[in-house]
Residue, then its C-alpha position, 0 to 999 in steps of 0.5 A: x436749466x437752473x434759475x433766473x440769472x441777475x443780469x442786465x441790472x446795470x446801474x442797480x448793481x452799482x448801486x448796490x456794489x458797496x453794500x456787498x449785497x446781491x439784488x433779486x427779482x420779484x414774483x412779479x418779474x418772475x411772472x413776467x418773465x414766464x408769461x414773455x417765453x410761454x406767449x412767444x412759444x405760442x406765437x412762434x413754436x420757439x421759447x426764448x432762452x433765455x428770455x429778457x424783459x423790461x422792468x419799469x424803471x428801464x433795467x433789463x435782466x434776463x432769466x433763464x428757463x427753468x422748465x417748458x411746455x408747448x402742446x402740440x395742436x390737437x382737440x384741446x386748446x394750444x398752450x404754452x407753459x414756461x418757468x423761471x426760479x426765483x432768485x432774491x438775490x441776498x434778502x432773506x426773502x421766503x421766496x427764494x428759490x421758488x418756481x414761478x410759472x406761467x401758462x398761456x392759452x389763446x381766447x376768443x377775439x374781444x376776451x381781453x388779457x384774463x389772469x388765473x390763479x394757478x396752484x400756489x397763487x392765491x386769491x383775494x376773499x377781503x376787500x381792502x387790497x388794491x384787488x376784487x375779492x375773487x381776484x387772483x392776487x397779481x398785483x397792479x404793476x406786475x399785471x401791466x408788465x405782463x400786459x405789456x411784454x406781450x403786446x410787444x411779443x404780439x408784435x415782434x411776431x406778428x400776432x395783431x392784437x392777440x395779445x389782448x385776449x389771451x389767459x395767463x395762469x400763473x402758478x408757484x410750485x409749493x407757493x400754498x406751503x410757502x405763503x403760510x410763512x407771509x402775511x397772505x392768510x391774515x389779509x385774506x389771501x387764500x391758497x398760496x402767493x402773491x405775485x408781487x413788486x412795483x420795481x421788479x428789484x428785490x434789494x436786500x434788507x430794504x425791508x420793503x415788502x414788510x412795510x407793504x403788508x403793514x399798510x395792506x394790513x391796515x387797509x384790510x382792517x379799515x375796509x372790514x370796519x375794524x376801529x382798533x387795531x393793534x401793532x405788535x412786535x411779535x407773536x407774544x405780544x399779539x397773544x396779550x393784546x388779544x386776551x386784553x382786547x379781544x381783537x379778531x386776527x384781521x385788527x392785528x397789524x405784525x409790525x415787528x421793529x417797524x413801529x414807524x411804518x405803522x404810525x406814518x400809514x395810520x397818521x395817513x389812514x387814521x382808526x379811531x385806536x391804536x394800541x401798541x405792544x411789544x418788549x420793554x426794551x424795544x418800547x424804550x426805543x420808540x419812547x426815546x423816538x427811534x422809529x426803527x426798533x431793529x438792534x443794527x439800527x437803534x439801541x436802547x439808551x439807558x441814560x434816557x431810562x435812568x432819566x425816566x427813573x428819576x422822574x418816577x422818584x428815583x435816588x441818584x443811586x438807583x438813576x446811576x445804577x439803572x444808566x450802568x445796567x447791563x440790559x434795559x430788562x435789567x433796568x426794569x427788575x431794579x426799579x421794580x425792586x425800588x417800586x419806581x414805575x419805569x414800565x408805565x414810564x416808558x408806555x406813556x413816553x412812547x405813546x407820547x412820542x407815538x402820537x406825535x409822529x400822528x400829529x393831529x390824526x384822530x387816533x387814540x394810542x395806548x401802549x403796553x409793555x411786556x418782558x419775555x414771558x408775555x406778562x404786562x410790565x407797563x401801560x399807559x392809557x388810551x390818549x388821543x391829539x390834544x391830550 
């Protein structure tokens, strides 16, 4: 059978209706759904198919099996294995199509649910997540779906309280090759996927499960004693940061247009510094106070340049000449040709503006702006609250 087929979302689909766009399941639901089938098969001889399961919020979507194994009884140990396809629905999510797989064997009475990293999951070698180091990375929420779908199939089928001690694996066909694509290498997580989701929804473009690794990020880096961090909007301005700062990968946050991600989380779980760099263009959106720096939902205002520009000693003809520029690097290239500082201009408005989305958190912000070959167009010094 093909893959998990979104049904039964009911009122999440009509939310999403006027969007146009598709919602998808998580990992987690994906897992939890392979978990339900492969403890029913164990319990019952039968795998459902396809199999329905409850997400937290009440929905109830059903996945069809991709794949299925009962071992017959014999000098092993019973198992059964079942797997769902990821679907994600309409989000760009890198995941999509991924085969999500579990396999559940019977413990020894007391054993209590035990999870496993199977191939393609990966397993937690940092503090700062919400699991042990040496745990398999299944999050919190998609561990108790699981836990909980299979004491109500211990139940329907008579199992007693089996349903507290039994293994589940979990594994992600290619899930290692897949994860190099994700955050998991830099936070510590080695040898494939999480199994991840708090809702069960994937809901295309919410952009959520980037804001979640900025603050797994920020948590792993504080729990490593990192003191300065730096979020960056993209690989090359990662590159300028580490050859200023010397910073180690784990200090390296990939806020990408999420710059308000970053300085909300860090208001809340403050480091002694935080350096910010990224395009000028963009930093002359957090400077103008746009906290979403993506270019569907924030533009650069070069009336708001031209008015910097002035502050730097500008003419009116070169303020009017910056307003009616084509780009804000074009901006730029006209006030470098006047020597206006409108790089430095901008790196300390949007430090400014970026501490006062910190309040009074104690964090020291410094910002550095760069132009598309990576070289350094404008900075503003470290400022903590207060000045």
């Amino acid at each position: 059978m093909a893959d998990a087929q979104p049904k039964g979302t009911g009122g999440r689909n009509a939310q999403l209706a006027h969007t146009g766009l598709r919602p998808g399941w998580t990992t987690g639901a994906c897992a939890t759904a392979a978990s339900s089938a492969a403890y029913t098969a164990l319990l019952s001889g039968e795998f459902p198919d396809p199999v329905t399961i409850t997400l937290p919020k009440g929905q109830t979507p059903s996945f069809a099996l991709a794949v299925e194994e009962l071992t017959a009884p014999g000098p092993g140990p019973v198992r059964a294995m079942a797997g769902v396809v990821k679907d994600a629905g309409d989000d760009p999510d890198v995941t999509h199509g991924a085969l999500v797989r579990a396999t559940v064997r019977a413990l020894p009475a007391g054993s209590g649910v035990v999870f496993r990293a199977g191939p393609g999951v990966g397993t937690v070698t940092r503090p700062g997540l919400p699991l042990d180091v040496g745990e398999p990375a299944i999050n919190p929420v998609p561990r108790q779906m699981i836990r909980e779908h299979l004491a109500a199939v211990a139940e329907r089928y008579g199992g007693g309280g089996a349903a507290a001690d039994v293994e589940v694996e979990v594994s992600v066909d290619h899930g290692e090759e897949i994860a190099r694509s994700t955050w998991n290498p830099r936070l510590g997580i080695l040898g494939g996927l999480s199994i991840l989701g708090t809702t069960g929804i994937v809901v295309p473009y919410s952009c959520s499960a980037w804001i979640d690794s900025i603050r797994r990020g920020v948590d792993v880096a504080r729990a490593a004693g990192r003191r300065h961090v730096a979020g960056c909007t993209g690989s090359t301005s990662e590159k300028v940061v580490v050859a200023l700062h010397h910073l180690p990968e784990d200090a390296l946050l990939d806020m990408g247009d999420f710059a308000g991600a970053v300085l909300k989380y860090i208001r809340r779980h403050p480091v002694d510094r935080l350096t910010i760099c990224g395009g000028f263009a963009k930093l002359s959106k957090l400077a103008a106070g746009h906290l979403d720096l993506h270019s569907a939902r924030s533009q650069v205002d070069k009336g708001f340049l031209a008015q910097l520009a002035r502050r730097g000693g500008a003419d009116e003809a070169l303020a009017e000449a910056v307003a009616e520029a084509n780009t804000g690097l074009a901006a730029l290239q006209l006030c470098a040709a006047a020597d206006v500082p409108l790089g430095d201009l901008v790196a300390t408005t949007a430090r400014d503006a970026s501490l006062a989305v910190l309040r009074e958190a104690p964090v020291a912000v410094d910002v550095i702006c760069i132009d598309r070959a990576g070289l350094v167009v404008g900075r503003a010094e470290p400022r903590g609250p207060g000045g």
